[in-house]
C-alpha positions in Angstrom: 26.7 4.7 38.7 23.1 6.4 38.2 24.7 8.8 35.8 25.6 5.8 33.5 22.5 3.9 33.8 20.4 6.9 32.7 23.1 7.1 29.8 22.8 3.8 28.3 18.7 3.9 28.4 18.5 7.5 27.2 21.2 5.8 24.0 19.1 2.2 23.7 15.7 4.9 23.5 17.2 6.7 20.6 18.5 3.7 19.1 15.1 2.0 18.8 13.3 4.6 18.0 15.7 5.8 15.0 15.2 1.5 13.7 11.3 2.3 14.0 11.9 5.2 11.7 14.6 2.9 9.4 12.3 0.4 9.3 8.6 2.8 8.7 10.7 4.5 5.8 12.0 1.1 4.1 8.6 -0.2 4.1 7.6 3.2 2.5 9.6 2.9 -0.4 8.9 -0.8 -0.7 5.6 0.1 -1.5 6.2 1.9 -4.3 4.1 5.2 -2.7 5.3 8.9 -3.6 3.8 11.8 -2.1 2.1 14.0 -4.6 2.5 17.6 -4.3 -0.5 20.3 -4.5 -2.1 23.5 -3.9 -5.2 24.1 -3.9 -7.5 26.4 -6.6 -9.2 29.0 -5.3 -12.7 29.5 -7.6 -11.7 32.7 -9.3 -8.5 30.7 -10.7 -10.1 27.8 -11.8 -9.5 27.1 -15.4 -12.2 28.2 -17.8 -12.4 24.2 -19.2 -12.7 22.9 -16.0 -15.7 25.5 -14.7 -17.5 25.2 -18.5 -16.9 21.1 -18.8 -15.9 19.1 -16.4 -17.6 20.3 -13.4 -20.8 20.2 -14.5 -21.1 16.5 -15.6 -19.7 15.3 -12.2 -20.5 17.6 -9.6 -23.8 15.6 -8.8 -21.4 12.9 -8.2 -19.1 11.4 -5.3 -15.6 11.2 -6.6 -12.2 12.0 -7.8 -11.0 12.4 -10.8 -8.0 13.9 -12.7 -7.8 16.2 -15.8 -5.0 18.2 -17.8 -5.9 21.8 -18.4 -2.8 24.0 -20.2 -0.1 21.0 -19.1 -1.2 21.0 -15.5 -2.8 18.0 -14.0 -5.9 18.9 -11.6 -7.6 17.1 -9.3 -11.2 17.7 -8.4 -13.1 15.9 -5.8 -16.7 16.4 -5.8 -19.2 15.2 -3.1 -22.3 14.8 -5.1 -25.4 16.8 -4.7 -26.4 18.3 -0.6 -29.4 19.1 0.3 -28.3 22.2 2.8 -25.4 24.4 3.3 -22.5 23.4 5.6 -20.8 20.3 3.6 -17.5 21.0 2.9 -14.9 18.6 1.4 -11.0 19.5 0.7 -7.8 17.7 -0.3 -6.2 16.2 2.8 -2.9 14.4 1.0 -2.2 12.0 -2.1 -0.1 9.1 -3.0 0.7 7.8 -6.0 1.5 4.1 -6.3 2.4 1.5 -8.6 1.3 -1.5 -9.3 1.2 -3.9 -11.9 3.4 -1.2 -13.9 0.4 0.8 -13.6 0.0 4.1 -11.8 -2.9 4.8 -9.3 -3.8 8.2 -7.4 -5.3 7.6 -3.9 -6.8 11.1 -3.1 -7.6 11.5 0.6 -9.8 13.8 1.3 -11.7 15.4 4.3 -15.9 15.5 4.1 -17.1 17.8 6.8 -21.1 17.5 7.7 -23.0 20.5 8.9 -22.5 21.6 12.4 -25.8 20.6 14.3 -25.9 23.6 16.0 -25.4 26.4 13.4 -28.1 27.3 11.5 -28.0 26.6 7.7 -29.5 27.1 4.7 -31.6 24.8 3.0 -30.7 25.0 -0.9 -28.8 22.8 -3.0 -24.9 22.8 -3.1 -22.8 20.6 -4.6 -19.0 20.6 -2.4 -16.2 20.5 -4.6 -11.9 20.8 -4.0 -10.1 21.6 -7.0 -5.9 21.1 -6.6 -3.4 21.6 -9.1 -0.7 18.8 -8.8 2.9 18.2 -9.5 2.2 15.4 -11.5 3.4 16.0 -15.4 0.9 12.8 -16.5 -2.4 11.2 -15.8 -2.4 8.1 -13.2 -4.1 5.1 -14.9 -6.6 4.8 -11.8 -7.6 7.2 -9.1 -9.3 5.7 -5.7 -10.7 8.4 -3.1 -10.5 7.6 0.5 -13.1 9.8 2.8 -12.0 10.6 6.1 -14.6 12.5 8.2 
């Protein structure tokens, strides 16, 4: 009788937790969110364009934003101007949604501060993350969303 009692809460277990999932991955798609696919650019294969015009206009800012370079869309997310080595910042994930019949891009992305005790170098930098996405157009709007 133990035997089938251990049976029947081992099935209700996976039963519940497969309608968590059911229910988590309707409420995904009701949303309207898709996962945006990415790699990141490593500085020697960053486009010429981006290196030459964009980066130096907004690299003393805090944001994301998107541009095409050659039919690709890229993604840069600068941190704004530090005052010491040791800031980082890279591309955790990023969702498109709609809404509205607009598209927006919500970049997540990951700001790391300067371990208090390494030693570092006081001189300007200005933390940057370059991707190159999936997407085939420009979203309408793009929101950043810092995680530390």
């Amino acid at each position: 009788m133990e035997k089938k009692s251990k049976k029947v809460i081992l099935a209700g277990g996976i039963l519940m937790l497969t309608a968590v999932f059911a229910i988590f991955a309707c409420l995904k798609l009701q949303s309207g969110e898709e996962m945006v696919r990415f790699e990141s650019v490593k500085e020697k294969q960053v486009p010429q364009d981006l290196t030459s015009n964009i980066l130096p206009e907004y690299r003393t800012l805090e944001r994301a934003l998107a541009c095409i370079v050659d039919d690709d869309v890229y993604v840069i997310v600068t941190r704004g101007e530090k005052p010491s080595s040791g800031f980082g910042v890279t591309v955790d994930r990023m969702m498109i949604e709609e809404r509205d019949g607009k598209k927006n891009l919500i970049v997540y992305a990951l700001f790391e501060e300067p371990d208090k005790k390494t030693a570092i170098s006081q001189i300007l930098t200005y933390p940057t993350a370059i991707v190159k996405t999936d997407l085939k157009t420009l979203p309408d709007t793009i929101e950043l969303r810092i995680q530390y």
